[in-house]
C-alpha positions in Angstrom: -18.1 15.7 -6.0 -19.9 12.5 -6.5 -22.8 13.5 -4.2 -23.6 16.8 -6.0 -22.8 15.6 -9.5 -20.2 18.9 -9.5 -17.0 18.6 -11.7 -14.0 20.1 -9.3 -10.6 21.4 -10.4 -8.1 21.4 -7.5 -5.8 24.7 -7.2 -2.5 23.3 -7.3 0.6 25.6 -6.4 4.0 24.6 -7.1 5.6 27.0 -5.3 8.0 25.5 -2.6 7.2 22.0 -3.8 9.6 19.7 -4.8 8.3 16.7 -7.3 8.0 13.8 -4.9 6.0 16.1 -3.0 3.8 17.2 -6.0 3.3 13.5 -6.7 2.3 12.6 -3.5 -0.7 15.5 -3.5 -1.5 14.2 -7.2 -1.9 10.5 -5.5 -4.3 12.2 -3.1 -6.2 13.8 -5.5 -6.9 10.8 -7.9 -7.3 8.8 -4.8 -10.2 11.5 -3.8 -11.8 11.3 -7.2 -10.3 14.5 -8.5 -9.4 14.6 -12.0 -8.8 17.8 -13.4 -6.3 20.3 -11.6 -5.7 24.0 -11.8 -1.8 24.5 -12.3 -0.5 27.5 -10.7 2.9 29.2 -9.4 1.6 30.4 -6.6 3.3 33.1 -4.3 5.9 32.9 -2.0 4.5 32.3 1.8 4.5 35.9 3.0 5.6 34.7 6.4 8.8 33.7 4.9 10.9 36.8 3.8 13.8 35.0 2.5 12.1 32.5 0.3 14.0 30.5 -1.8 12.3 28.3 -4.5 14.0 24.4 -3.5 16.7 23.7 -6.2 14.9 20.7 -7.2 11.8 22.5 -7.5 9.2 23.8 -9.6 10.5 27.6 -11.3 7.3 28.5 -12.8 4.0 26.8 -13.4 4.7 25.3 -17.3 7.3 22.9 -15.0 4.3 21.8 -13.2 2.1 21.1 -16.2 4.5 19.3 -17.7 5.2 17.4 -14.4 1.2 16.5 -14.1 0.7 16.2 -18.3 3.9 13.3 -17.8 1.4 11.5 -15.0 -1.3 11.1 -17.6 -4.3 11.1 -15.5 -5.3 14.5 -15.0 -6.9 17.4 -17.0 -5.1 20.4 -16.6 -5.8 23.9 -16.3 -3.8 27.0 -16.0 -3.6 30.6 -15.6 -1.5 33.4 -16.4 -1.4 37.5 -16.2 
């Protein structure tokens, strides 16, 4: 990022994730200089047949913006279909 003068946008799945472990990746990230994140569902791992979304987990991606908007250090992006 810093060496090419690029801005990057992580992709950031919520899928599977519970919060503490969201917050942790976010840590990374600003850590790692990121500042702006992609905000996605993301699909079930296709590995995993029975899947089942934690119960204190992320539902859909609007959870997750909310989640990184409530940090207060990221832009945000996100994208729907």
């Amino acid at each position: 990022t810093k060496q090419l003068g690029l801005t990057t946008m992580a992709h950031l799945p919520c899928t599977g994730f519970r919060p503490p472990e969201i917050g942790a990746i976010l840590d990374q990230l600003d850590a790692g200089g990121v500042r702006d994140v992609l905000a996605l569902r993301g699909d079930p791992p296709r590995d995993v047949p029975d899947f089942v979304i934690p119960k204190d987990g992320f539902q859909y991606a609007n959870q997750l913006v909310a989640y990184i908007a409530a940090r207060g250090r990221f832009g945000i992006g996100a994208a729907c279909c």
